[in-house]
C-alpha positions in Angstrom: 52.6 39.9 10.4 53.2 43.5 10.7 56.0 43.3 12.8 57.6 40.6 10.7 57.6 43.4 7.7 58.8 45.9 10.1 61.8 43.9 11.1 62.8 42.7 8.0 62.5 46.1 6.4 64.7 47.6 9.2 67.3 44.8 9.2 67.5 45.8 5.0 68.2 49.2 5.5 70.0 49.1 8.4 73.7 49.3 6.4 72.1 51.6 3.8 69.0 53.8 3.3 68.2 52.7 0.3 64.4 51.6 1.0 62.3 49.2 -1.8 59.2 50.2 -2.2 57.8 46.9 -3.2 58.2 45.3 0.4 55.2 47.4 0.9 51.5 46.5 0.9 49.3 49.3 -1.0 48.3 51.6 2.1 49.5 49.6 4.9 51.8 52.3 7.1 55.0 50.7 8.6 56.7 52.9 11.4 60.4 52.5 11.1 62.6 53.7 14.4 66.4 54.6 13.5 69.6 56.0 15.9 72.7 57.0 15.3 74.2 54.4 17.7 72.6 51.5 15.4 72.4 52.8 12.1 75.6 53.8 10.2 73.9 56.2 7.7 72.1 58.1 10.2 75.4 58.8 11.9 76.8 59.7 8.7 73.4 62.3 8.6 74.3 63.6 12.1 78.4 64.0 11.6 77.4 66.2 8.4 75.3 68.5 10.4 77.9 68.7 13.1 81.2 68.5 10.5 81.4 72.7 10.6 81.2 72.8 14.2 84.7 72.4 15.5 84.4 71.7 19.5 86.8 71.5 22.3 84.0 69.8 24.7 82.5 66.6 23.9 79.2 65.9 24.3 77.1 61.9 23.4 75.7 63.3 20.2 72.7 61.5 18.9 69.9 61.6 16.2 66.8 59.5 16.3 64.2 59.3 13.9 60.8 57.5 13.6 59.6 57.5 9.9 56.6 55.5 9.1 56.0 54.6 5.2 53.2 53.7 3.1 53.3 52.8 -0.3 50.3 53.7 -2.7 49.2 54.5 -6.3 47.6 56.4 -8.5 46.9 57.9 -12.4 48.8 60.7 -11.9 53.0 59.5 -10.4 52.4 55.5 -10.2 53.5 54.0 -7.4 54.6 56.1 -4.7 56.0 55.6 -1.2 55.0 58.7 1.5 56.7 59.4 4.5 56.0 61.1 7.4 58.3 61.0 10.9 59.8 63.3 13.7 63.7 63.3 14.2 65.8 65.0 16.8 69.3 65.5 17.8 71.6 67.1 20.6 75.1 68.1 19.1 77.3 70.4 20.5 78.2 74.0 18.7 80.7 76.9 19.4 78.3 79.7 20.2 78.2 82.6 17.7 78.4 85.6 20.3 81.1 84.5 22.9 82.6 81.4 20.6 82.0 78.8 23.9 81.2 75.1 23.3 77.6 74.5 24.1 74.8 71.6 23.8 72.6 72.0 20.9 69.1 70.3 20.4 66.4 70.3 17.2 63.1 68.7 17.1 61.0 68.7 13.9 58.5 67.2 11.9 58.6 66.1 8.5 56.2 64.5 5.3 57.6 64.2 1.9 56.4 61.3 -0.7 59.1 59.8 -3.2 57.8 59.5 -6.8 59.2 57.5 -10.0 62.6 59.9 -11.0 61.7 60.3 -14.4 59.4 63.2 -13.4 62.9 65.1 -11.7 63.7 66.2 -15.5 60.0 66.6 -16.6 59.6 70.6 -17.1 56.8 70.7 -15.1 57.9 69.1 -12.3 61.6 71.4 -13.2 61.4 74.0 -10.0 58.8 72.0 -7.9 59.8 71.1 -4.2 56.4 69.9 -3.3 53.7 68.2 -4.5 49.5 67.7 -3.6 48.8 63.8 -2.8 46.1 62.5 -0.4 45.3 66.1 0.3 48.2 67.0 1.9 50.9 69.2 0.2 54.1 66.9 0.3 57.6 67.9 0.0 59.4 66.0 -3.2 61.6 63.2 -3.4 62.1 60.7 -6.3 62.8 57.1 -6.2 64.5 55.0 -8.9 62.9 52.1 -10.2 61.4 51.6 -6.7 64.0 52.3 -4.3 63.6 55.2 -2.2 66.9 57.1 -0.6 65.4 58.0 2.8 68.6 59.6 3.9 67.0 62.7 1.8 64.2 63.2 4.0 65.7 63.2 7.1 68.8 65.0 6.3 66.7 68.3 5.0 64.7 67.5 7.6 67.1 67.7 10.3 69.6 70.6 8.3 66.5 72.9 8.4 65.4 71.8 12.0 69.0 73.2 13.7 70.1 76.4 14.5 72.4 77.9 11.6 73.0 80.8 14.9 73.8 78.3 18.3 73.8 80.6 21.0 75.5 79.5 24.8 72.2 80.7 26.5 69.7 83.8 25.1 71.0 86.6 27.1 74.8 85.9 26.0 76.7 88.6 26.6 79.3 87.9 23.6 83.1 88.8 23.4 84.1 92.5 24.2 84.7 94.7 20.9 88.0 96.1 21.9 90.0 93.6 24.0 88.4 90.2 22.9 87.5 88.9 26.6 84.6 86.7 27.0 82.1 89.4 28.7 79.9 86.2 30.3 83.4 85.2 32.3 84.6 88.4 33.2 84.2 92.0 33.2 86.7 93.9 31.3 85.9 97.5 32.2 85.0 98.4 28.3 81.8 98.8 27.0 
């Protein structure tokens, strides 16, 4: 039966990540697996991280995520849907020291929980990013009229999982200050 809800839920949201809430039981998790190769809007995640990087090298680019959902109640938001997943990529970057085209990879974990939107202009909830449910600290997302964006999640997941600095390799030598060379190719005489 799980796996019936798991399928259909992944075939919904497969064009968009607009996710309903109500195809949930109360408390039942539902692991959800997304790529970049099979999901358009998780391409669309992944070409927005890698739109500033302007490459001369190609490289098979891919995000994957695994999110797993659970819908839930209580006094205090309603109904709520948490999330919790892992998502990774490998993108290629221009190195910030020498300016060559390198491979790029991120690995992170994330947990957020989506509540009703008419919280996101209640004063107290004004400057919040995260909120305490099921004793966890969460970070924030809202939902309208049950249906969850889950693009949000795992875009700031994956934006603050990847190096705003991409580096060639850790010792880079970078480009010489007076002539411009590539100091890891050759050695120009300056210092």
């Amino acid at each position: 039966m799980q796996n019936e809800i798991e399928l259909r839920i992944r075939n919904e949201i497969s064009e968009k990540p607009i996710f309903l809430i109500s195809r949930l039981k109360d408390s039942e998790p539902t692991t959800l697996y997304f790529n970049n190769k099979d999901t358009s809007w998780v391409d669309t995640i992944l070409q927005s991280i890698t739109a500033e990087y302007d490459t001369e090298e190609n490289m098979d680019e891919e995000l994957k995520a695994s999110v797993t959902v659970k819908r839930d109640s209580n006094s205090e938001f309603g109904e709520y849907l948490i999330v919790t997943g892992s998502v990774e990529g490998q993108y290629m970057a221009s190195c910030v020291k020498c300016l060559d085209d390198s491979p790029q990879s991120f690995s992170t974990e994330f947990q957020g929980v989506y509540i009703h939107s008419r919280y996101e202009n209640d004063p107290e909830y004004e400057e919040v990013d995260d909120v305490f449910i099921e004793d966890k600290v969460l970070d924030l997302y809202f939902h309208e009229r049950g249906k969850a964006d889950l693009s949000e999640a795992l875009t700031e997941a994956a934006v603050l999982a990847i190096n705003p600095y991409p580096k060639c390799k850790e010792e880079c030598k970078g480009l010489c200050g007076q002539c411009g060379e590539n100091k890891n190719h050759n050695n120009c005489g300056h210092h």
